[in-house]
C-alpha positions in Angstrom: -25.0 -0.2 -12.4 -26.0 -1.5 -9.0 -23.4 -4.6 -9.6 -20.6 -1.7 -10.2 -21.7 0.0 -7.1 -21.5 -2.9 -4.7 -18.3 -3.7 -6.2 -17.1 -0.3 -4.8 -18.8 -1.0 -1.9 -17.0 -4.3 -1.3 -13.6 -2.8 -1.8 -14.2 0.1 0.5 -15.3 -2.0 3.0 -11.6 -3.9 2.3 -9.7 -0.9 2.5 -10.9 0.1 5.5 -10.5 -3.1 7.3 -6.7 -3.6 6.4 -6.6 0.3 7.7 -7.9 -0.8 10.9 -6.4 -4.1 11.1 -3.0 -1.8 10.5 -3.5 0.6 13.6 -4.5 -2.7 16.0 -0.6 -3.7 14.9 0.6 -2.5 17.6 1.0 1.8 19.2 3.9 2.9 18.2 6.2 5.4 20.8 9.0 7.6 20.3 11.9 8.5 22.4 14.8 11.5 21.0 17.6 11.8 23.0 22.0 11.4 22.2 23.5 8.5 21.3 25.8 7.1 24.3 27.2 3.8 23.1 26.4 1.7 20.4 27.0 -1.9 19.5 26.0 -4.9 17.2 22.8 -5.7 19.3 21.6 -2.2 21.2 21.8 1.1 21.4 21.8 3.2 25.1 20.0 6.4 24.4 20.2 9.4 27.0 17.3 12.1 27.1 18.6 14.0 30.6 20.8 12.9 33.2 18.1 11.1 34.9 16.2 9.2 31.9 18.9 6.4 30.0 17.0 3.9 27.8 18.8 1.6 26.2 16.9 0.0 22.9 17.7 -3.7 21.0 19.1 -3.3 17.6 18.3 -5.8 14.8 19.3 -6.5 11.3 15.9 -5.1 10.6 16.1 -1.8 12.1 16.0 0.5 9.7 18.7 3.0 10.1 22.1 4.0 12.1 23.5 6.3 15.0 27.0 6.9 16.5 27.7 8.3 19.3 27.1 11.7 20.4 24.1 11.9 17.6 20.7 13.2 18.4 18.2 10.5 17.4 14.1 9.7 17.4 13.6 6.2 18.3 10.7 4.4 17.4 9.3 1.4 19.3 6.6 -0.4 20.2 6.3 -2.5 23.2 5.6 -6.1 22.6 5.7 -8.6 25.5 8.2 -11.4 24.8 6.8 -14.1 27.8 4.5 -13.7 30.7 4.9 -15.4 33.8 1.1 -15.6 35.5 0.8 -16.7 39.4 -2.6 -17.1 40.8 -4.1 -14.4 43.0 -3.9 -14.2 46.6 -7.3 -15.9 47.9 -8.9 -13.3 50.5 -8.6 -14.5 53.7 -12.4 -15.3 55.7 -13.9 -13.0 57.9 -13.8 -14.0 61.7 -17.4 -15.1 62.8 -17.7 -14.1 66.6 
């Protein structure tokens, strides 16, 4: 009985980690607006006249849009290089 129950235990425990290991992914965003031009490798997505995103399209993205539909798209940001430059060193007091 207590070998049964920490077998149970065990594969909570798993379930719960792959749960959390899931959310840590990556947050996923959302942005709905009309479709203004389309091609192999993006999409341009207006939300108002001020707010234009346009959105890389892969063979793995699920679905498709044309122009002039409404559409939700999901993202998540995810940094493809970083460029680092040291900081600026603070600059010594005068002494007088």
């Amino acid at each position: 009985m207590r070998r049964a129950l920490f077998s149970l235990l065990v594969l909570a425990l798993i379930a719960v980690a792959f749960a959390a290991g899931g959310y840590a992914a990556g947050k996923s965003y959302q942005f709905t607006g009309v479709v203004k031009a389309v091609d192999a490798t993006s999409m341009t997505v207006e939300k108002s006249a001020k707010e234009t995103w346009q959105f890389d399209v892969s063979k793995d993205t699920k679905g498709t849009a044309k122009v002039g539909d409404k559409v939700t798209v999901y993202y998540t940001m995810s940094a493809t290089q970083i460029e680092a430059k040291p900081a600026a060193a603070a600059t010594p007091a005068k002494k007088k």
